[in-house]
C-alpha positions, 0 to 999 in steps of 0.5 A, spaced: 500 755 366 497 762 365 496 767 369 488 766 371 491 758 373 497 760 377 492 766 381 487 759 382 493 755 385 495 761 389 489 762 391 488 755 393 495 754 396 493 760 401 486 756 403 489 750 405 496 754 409 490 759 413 487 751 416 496 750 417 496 756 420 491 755 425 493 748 426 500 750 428 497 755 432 492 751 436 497 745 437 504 747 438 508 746 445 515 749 447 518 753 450 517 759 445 509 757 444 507 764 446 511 767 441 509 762 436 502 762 437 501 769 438 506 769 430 501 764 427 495 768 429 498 774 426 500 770 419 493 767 419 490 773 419 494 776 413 493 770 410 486 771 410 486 778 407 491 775 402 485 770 399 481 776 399 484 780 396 487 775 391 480 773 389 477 779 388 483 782 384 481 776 379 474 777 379 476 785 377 481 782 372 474 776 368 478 770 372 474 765 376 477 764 382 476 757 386 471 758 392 469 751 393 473 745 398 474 739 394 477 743 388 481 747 393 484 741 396 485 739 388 489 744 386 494 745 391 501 744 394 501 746 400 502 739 405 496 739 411 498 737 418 495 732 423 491 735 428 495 733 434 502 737 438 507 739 434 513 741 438 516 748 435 522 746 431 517 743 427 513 748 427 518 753 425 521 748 419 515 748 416 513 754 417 520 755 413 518 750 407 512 753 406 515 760 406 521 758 401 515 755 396 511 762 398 518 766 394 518 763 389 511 761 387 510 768 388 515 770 384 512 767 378 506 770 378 510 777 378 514 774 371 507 771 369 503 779 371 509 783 367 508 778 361 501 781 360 504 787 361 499 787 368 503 792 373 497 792 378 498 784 379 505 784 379 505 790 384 500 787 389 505 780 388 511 784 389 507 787 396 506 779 397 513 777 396 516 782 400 512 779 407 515 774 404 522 774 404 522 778 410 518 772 414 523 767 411 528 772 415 526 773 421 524 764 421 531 763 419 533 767 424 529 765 430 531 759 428 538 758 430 
């Protein structure tokens, strides 16, 4: 896959988590529901300028990001919930899995960005992945 594919599918993945996020947000039930909801507004909202800033770093680079429903649910990864009640270690387990693909989905693109010799890609990647890693840490950690 080339770099303009991979940022689509990226792109892509973070629509459908941004409708996941909510999902959880609106559904969740426990004890802990307050940290979650308020966790998942959080990552919501940082979802949404990623899709921003993903499309428009690929219109600046003559790419042609997906900004339609029917090719976005084709070309993604990211496995969607029912809209019902989740309870929260559910929640924190997928939230754990996306957030493990997310590391490495995005690790990729750094390789494909530095193969073009496309620091600013890459760099904006790496500013992605370091988010990343740290959520996948504090998920780990609150979920033991």
């Amino acid at each position: 896959m080339n770099l303009s594919e991979k940022m689509n599918k990226y792109l892509c993945d973070q629509q459908v988590m941004f409708v996941k996020l909510h999902n959880i947000h609106w559904y969740i039930q426990g004890k802990s529901f307050f940290t979650l909801h308020e966790k998942t507004e959080e990552l919501y909202n940082k979802t949404a300028i990623i899709i921003d800033e993903v499309a428009e770093r690929m219109l600046s680079l003559g790419y042609k990001p997906i900004a339609n429903l029917k090719e976005t649910l084709s070309n993604t990864s990211v496995n969607e919930l029912g809209s019902e009640p989740i309870d929260i270690d559910k929640a924190v387990s997928e939230l754990l899995t996306d957030v493990k693909y997310w590391i490495n989905d995005t690790k990729e693109i750094v390789v494909l960005a530095e193969e073009k010799k496309d620091t600013v890609t890459a760099d904006m990647f790496n500013g992605y992945l370091e988010e990343y890693e740290k959520l996948g840490w504090m998920l780990e950690a609150y979920s033991k």
